[in-house]
C-alpha positions in Angstrom: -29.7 -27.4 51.5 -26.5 -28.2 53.4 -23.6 -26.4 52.6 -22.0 -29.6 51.3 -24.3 -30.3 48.9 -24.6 -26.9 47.3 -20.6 -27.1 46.5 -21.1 -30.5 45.3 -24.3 -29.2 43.0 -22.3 -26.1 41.8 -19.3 -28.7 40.7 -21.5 -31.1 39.5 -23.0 -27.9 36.4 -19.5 -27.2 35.6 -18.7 -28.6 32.6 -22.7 -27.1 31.2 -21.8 -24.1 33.0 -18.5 -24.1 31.0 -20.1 -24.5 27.6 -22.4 -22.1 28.5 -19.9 -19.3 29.0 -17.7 -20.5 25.9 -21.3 -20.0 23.7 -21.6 -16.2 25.1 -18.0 -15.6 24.9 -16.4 -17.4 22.0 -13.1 -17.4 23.6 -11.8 -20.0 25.8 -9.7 -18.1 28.6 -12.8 -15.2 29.0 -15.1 -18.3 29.2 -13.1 -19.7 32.2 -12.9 -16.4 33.4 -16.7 -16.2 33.1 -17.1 -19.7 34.8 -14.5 -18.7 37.2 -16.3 -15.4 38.4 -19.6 -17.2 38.6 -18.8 -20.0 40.6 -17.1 -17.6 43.3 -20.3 -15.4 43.1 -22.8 -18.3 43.7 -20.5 -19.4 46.8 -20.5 -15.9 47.9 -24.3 -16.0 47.9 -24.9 -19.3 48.7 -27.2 -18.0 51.5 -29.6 -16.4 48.6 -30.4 -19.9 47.1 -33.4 -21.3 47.9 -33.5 -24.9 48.4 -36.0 -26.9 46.3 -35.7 -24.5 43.5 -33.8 -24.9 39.9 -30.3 -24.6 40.9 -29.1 -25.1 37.2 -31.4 -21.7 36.2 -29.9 -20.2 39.4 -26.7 -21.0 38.0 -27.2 -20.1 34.7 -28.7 -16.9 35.1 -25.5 -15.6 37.7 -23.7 -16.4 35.1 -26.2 -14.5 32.0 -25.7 -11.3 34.5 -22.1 -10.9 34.9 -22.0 -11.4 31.2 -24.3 -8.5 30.2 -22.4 -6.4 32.8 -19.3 -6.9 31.8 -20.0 -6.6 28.2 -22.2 -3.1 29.5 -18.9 -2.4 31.1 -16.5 -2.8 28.5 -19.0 -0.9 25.8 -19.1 2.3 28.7 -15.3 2.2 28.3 -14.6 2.1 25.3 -17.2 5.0 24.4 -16.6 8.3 23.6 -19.4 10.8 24.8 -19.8 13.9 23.3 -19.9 17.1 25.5 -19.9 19.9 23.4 -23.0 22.0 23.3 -23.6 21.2 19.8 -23.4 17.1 20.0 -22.0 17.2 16.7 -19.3 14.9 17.6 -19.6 11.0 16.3 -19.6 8.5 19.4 -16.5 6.7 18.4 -14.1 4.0 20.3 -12.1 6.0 22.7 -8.6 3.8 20.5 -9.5 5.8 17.1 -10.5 9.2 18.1 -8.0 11.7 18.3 -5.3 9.2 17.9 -3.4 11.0 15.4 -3.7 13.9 12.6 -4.9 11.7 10.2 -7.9 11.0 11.9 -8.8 14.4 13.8 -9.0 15.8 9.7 -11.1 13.2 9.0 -13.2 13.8 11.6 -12.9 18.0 11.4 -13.8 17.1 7.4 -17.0 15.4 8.1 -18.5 17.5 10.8 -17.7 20.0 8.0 -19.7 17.8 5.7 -22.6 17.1 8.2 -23.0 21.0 9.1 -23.0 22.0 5.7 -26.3 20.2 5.2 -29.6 21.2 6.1 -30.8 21.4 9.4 -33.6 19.0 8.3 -30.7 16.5 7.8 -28.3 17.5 10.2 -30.2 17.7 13.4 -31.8 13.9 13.2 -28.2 12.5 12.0 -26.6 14.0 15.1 -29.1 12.9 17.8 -28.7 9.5 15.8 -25.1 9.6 16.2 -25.4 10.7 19.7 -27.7 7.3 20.4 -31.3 8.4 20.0 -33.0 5.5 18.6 -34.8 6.0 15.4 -38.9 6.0 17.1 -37.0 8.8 19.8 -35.8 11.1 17.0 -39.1 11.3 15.3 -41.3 12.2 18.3 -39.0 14.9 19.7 -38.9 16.3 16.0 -42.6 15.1 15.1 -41.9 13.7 12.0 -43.2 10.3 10.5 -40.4 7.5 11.1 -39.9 6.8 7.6 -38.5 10.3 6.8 -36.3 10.0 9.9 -34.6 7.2 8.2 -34.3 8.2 4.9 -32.9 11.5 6.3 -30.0 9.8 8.4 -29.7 7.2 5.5 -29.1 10.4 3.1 -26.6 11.8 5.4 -25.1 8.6 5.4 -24.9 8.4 1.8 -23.6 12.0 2.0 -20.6 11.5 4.2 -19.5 8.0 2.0 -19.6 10.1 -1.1 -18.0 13.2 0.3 -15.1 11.0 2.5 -14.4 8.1 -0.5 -10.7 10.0 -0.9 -9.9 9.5 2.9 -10.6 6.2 3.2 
């Protein structure tokens, strides 16, 4: 494939391509954004397509990628991670935490609430906080998964009741 007639196949998908991005974004500027950044990474790897093959699903899957990464990207952002020894701090946006008084008390008042329970509560509610997926806290603490849930669901429950004034 000439080089001629991969530009004209790549503006040929635009409009798909644009529809595309609008359905994974739901915004009309980040969707031309999206379509923008793809089309400008396909020419920069023109050289990678190989002729004879689905160009469309070449296209559509540039596009699928710098999607997930950006999203990836803006998620890693806009994460807190907790580095304290005990991980008893919440992952939280990094806009809300620490922002002002109002919220470091409410977030001093429920890792008062959380470490006044039982360790049987407390430690699978923090590694659930910390990202540990349900299956992950009940092998390293070998317990059945359905009392890993009803554990972090109890905490839950726990911290609504105790924080219903704050909120």
């Amino acid at each position: 494939m000439n080089s001629m007639t991969f530009k004209k196949d790549l503006i040929g998908v635009q409009n798909d391509l644009l529809r595309f991005a609008y359905k994974l974004t739901s915004d009309r500027e980040e969707a031309n954004d999206l379509l923008q950044e793809t089309s400008l990474k396909a020419l920069d790897n023109e050289d990678k397509y190989m002729p004879d093959t689905n160009f469309k699903g070449w296209i559509y899957t540039i596009m699928r990628n710098i999607f997930i990464n950006n999203y990836r990207k803006v998620v890693r952002d806009q994460t807190f991670v907790d580095q304290t020894d005990n991980l008893y701090h919440l992952n939280l946006p990094r806009d809300t935490a620490f922002e002002n008084t109002e919220s470091a008390y409410d977030l001093k008042e429920m890792h008062r609430i959380v470490n006044s329970l039982p360790r049987e509560y407390k430690v699978p509610f923090s590694m659930h906080v910390s990202g540990f997926k349900y299956r992950e806290i009940a092998e390293k603490l070998g317990l059945p998964l359905g009392t890993v849930k009803s554990r972090i669901f109890f905490t839950r429950q726990k911290l609504q009741q105790e924080l219903k004034d704050f909120v």
